[in-house]
N, C-alpha and C positions, 0 to 999 in steps of 0.2 A: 684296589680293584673295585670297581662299580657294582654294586648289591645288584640283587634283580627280582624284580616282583611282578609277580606271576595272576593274572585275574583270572578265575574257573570258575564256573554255575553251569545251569543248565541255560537248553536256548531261550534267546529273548528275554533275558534279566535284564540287560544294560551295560553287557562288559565292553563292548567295542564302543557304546558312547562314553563311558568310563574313559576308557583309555584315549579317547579323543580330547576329553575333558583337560585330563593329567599333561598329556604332551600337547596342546594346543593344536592340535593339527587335527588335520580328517583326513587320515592317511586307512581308516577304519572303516570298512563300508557300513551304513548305519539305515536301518529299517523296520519297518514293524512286519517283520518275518523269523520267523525261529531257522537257525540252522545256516544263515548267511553267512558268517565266518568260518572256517572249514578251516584254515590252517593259521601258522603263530605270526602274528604282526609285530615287530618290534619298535619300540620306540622310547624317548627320554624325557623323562619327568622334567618340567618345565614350572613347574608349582613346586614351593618349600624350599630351604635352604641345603637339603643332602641331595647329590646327585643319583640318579639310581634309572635302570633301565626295565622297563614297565614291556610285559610281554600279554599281549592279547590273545585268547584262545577260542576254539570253537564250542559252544555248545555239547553237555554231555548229556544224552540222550538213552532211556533207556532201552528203545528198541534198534540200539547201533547196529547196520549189515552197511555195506558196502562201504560207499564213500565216507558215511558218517563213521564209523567203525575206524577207519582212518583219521578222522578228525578225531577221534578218542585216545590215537593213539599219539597223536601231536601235544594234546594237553598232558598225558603221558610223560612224555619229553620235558614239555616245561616246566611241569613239576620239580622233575629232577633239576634242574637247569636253577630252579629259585629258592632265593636266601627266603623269603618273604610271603604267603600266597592269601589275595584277595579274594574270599569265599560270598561270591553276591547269590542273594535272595529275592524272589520278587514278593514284596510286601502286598501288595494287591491281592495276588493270588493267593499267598499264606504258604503255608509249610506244605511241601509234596514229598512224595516217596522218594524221586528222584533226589532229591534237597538232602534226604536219612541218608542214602547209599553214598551221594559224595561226600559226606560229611564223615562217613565211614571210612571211606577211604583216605582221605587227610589226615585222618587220628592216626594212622599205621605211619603216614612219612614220619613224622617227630622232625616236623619245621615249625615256624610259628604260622599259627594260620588269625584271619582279621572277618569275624563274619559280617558284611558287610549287607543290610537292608534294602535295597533300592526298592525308585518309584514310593518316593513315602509322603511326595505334594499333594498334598489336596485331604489328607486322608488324617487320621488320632495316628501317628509315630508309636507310642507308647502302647496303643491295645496293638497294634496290627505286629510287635515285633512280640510280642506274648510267647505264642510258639514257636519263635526260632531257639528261646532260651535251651529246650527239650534238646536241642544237638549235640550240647556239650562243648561249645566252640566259645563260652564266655560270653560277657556283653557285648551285644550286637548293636551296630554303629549304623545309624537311622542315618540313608542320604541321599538327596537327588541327582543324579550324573547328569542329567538335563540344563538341570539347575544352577546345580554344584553347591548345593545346600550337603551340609555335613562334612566336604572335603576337610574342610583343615584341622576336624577331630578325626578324621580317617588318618589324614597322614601324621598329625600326632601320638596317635596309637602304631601307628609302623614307623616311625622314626624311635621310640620304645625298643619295638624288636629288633628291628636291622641288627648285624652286627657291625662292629667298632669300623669305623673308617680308616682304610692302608691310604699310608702315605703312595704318592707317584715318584717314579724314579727320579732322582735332582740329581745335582751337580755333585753334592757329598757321598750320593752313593752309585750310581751307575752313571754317572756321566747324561751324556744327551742321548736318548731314549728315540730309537729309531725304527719305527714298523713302516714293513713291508707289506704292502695290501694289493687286491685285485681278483680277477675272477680265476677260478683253476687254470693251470696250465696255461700262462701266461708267460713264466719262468722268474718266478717270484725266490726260488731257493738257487735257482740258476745264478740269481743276483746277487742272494746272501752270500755264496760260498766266490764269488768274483770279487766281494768288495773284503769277504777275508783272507783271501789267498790260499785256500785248502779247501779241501770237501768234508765241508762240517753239515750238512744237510742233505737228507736223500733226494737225489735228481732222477725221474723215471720221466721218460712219456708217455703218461698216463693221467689225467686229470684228476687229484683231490690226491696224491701222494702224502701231501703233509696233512695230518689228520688234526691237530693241535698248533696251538702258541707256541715258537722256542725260543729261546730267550737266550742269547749268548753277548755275554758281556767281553770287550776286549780294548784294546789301547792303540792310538793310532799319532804315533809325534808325539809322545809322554803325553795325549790325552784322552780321555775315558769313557767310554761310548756303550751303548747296552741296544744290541741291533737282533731285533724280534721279525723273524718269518712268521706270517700266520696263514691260518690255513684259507683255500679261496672260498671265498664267498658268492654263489653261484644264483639262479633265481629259484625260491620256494619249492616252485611247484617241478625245478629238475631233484632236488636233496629228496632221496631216495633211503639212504643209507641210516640208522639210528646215529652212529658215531661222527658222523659227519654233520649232523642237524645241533651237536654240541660247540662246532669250527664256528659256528654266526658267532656267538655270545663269549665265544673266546676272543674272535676278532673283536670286536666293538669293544671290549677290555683292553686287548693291547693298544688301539688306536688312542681311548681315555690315557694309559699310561705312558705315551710317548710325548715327544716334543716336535719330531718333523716325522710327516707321513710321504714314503714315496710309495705314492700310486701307479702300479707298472700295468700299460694298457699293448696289447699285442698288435702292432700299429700295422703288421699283417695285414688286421682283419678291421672289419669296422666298430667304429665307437655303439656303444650299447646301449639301450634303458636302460640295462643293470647297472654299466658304468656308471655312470649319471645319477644313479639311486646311491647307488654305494660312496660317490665322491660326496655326493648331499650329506649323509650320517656323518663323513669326515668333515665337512666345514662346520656341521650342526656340533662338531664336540670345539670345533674351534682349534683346529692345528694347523701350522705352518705346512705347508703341500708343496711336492713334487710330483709334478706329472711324469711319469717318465715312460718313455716311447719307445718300446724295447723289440730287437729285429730291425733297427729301421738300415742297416747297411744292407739288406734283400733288396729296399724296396728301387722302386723306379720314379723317376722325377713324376709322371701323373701322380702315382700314389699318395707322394709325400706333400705332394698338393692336398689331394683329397681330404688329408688326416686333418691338415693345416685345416680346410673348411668344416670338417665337421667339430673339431675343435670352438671355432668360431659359435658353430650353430646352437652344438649340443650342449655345450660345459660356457655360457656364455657367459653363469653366475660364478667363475673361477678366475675371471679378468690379472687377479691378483698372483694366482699360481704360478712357479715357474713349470716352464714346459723346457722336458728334457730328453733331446734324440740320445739313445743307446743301443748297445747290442751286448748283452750279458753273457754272452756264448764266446764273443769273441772278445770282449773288453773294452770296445770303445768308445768313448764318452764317459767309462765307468770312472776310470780317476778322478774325472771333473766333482762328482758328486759328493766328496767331503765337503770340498771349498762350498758349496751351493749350499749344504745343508750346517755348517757353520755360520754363514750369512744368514742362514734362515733361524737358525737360533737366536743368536744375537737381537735378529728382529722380534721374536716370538715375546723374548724376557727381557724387551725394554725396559729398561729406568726414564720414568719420566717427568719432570717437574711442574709444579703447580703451575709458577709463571710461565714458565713455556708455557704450556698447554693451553693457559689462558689468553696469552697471546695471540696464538694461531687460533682458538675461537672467536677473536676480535676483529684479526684478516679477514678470518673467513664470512663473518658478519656485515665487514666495513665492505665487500667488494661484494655481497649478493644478500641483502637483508631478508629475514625472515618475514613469511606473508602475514597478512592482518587477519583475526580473527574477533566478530563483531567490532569491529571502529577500531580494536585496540591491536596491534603491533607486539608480537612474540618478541619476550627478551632473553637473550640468554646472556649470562651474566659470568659465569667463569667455570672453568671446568679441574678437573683435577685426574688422578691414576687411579683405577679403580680392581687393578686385577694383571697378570700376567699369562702369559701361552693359551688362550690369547691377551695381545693388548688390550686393557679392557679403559676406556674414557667414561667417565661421570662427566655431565653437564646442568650445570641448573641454571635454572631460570624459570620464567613465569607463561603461565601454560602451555606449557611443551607438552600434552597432551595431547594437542591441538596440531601437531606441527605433523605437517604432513610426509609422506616416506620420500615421498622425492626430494626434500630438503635435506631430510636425515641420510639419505644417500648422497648427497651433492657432499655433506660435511665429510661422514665416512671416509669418502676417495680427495677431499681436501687433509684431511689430518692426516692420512696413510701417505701420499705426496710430500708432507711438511716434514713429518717424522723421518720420511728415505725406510720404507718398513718391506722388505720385499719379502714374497710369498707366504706373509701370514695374514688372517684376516683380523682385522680392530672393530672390536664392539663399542659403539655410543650407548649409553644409557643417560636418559632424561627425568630429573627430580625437579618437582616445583613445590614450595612452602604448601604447609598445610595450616589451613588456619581450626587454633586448636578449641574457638569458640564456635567453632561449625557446628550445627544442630542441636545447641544445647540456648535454650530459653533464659534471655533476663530477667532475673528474681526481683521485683522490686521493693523497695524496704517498705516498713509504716508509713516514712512521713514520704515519700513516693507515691505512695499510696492514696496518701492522704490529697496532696497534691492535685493528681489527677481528676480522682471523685468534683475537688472545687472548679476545675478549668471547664469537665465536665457541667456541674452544674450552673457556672455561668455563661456558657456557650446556651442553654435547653431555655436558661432566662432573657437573654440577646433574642433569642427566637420566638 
């Protein structure tokens, strides 16, 4: 199950560019205003080698009434919610009363907490972290989130703490690993308990029924399957409820621990932002996708038009996904979806061989060559397997740096074609030689030395 690490200060420390930092994105609204952030932004560490999901919070303030008060109480929450918690400082300013109290309050959880300096460019690191020591939170780790000076002793001091890494469900022990995702009341357990032939999950109509992950393992043609309801995921600013703001951080666990995600969209109604937010976090973990279009025996030929185009418009980055009409109420289409998600495994946990692989980067090369960059012509040179669920391809060659997204997309939907790879997404990753005499100075010997001094002074005598 994926750790989770939690950043809290007070306002205008640097947590939301922190967290921008960490997950490469700016999914964080980011400003020289205190108090901007009001509620938890989730997102995935994209830096380091341990996966982990990074939870941005608002400012905590000590004259909290109203909204902010709320937003105290979201951090609140995260708290609970994290293995991990990034306790930032603004070094400039120095130690404040506010900085004592949260710092009091952390010692009471008994998690591991990381006091973490920001804003420390420009400035002596060393005198300005002085009084943080006084907190009792250990040595505090000097870093710019601007910057990103210090990160990779930050997340070596939490990769320290984190606890032990769980394996994800495999083939030895739950079979293929199948969550169920989407917004409330959709009929997400309506599906569960269709594709097991009993009422193993409570059905109400009422929105957020299932409150948690369930995780039920079972066997389908002597094979072995572990198929997770989770609870909906809805937008921020409707999670009202404490117990319900715990269902985000559960989903985005089970989705990590699966192998095909059906996404069930209430093709009723129409496609969503949220939809569209929430399918994003599913391709960003990299699993094999099922669209599945549930209610649609209601609909009427307009309708089923209309889904068709928003389909097109909205989820346009899902080319790959199977899209699939059902009705969980009444079963139809539901048998199809072993066969579907079979294929889609199969696809997810390719085996794939060097020379293949290098092969069809040769095709791919021979029939649309890589553009030049200054006079010289990108090569890439051979590729190999670099990962599973998702397919992961290594490529090297000589500056792929350089190589622009719309090639690296052109290849992408060339290898997934070659392969026959259906509804899962394949990651390229591009490695070029390092040359390991870069920035390091020729020493020259004595008689080198000496050398030169003569060519020097018979050059100054020529003159």
């Amino acid at each position: 199950m994926l750790p989770v690490i939690a950043l809290v200060g007070r306002p205008n420390v640097g947590k939301s560019t922190l967290f921008n930092y960490l997950t490469r994105s700016r999914e964080a609204l980011v400003a020289d205003f205190p108090g901007l952030t009001r509620d938890r932004q989730y997102g995935r560490l994209k830096h380091g080698d341990r996966p982990c999901l990074i939870v941005d919070t608002g400012g905590i303030a000590d004259d909290a009434e109203g909204i902010e008060n709320l937003a105290r109480k979201q951090v609140q929450i995260a708290l609970e919610e994290a293995d991990i918690v990034f306790f930032m400082v603004d070094a400039r300013e120095g130690l404040s009363a506010s900085d004592k109290v949260i710092a009091d309050t952390l010692r009471k959880l008994a998690k591991p907490v990381v006091l973490v300096t920001n804003k420390v460019d420009g400035i002596d690191a060393g005198t300005a972290m002085n009084d943080f020591y006084s907190l009792g939170l250990g040595e505090p780790i000097a870093c710019s989130a601007s910057h990103g000076r210090g990160i990779p002793e930050l997340l070596e001091r939490a990769n320290e703490l984190l606890p032990p890494d769980k394996e994800a469900v495999d083939d030895n022990q739950g079979g293929i690993g199948i969550a169920v995702v989407g917004r409330p009341n959709v009929g997400k357990s309506t599906l569960v308990n269709r594709l097991l032939g009993e009422e193993r999950v409570i059905v109400f109509d009422e929105p957020g029924t299932t409150r948690d992950s369930i995780y039920i393992p079972f066997e389908r043609n002597g094979k072995r399957f572990t198929l997770v309801d989770t609870a909906g995921m809805r937008r921020r600013s409707k999670v009202s409820e404490t117990i319900e703001k715990f269902s985000i951080i559960k989903s985005l666990q089970a989705i990590e621990k699966s192998h095909v995600v059906i996404y069930l969209i209430d093709a009723s109604e129409a496609i969503t932002d949220q939809d569209a937010h929430l399918l994003g976090l599913v391709l960003e973990a990299g699993r094999a996708l099922i669209i599945g279009l549930n209610k649609w025996d209601g609909l009427s030929v307009d309708q089923k038009a209309n889904i068709h185009r928003q389909l097109d418009i909205k989820l346009s980055f899902l080319e790959f996904a199977e899209k699939h009409p059902i009705s969980a109420l009444h079963g139809s289409g539901v048998g199809k979806l072993f066969d579907v998600v079979h294929t889609l495994y199969d696809s997810a946990m390719v085996n794939m061989s060097t020379p293949m692989l290098t092969r069809i980067l040769k095709e791919a090369t021979d029939a649309h060559q890589p553009p030049l960059v200054g006079n010289r012509r990108i090569k890439l040179k051979y590729a190999h397997q670099g990962g599973r669920n998702p397919p992961v391809v290594i490529i090297h060659g000589t500056q792929t740096d350089a190589l622009p997204i719309s090639y690296k997309r052109y290849l992408t939907n060339y290898f997934r074609t070659k392969l026959h790879l259906s509804g899962t997404p394949i990651r390229l990753e591009f490695k070029s030689p390092t040359n390991p005499f870069q920035g390091q100075k020729n020493k020259l010997s004595d008689r080198q030395v000496e050398k030169r001094k003569r060519l020097i002074r018979r050059r100054k005598t020529k003159e």
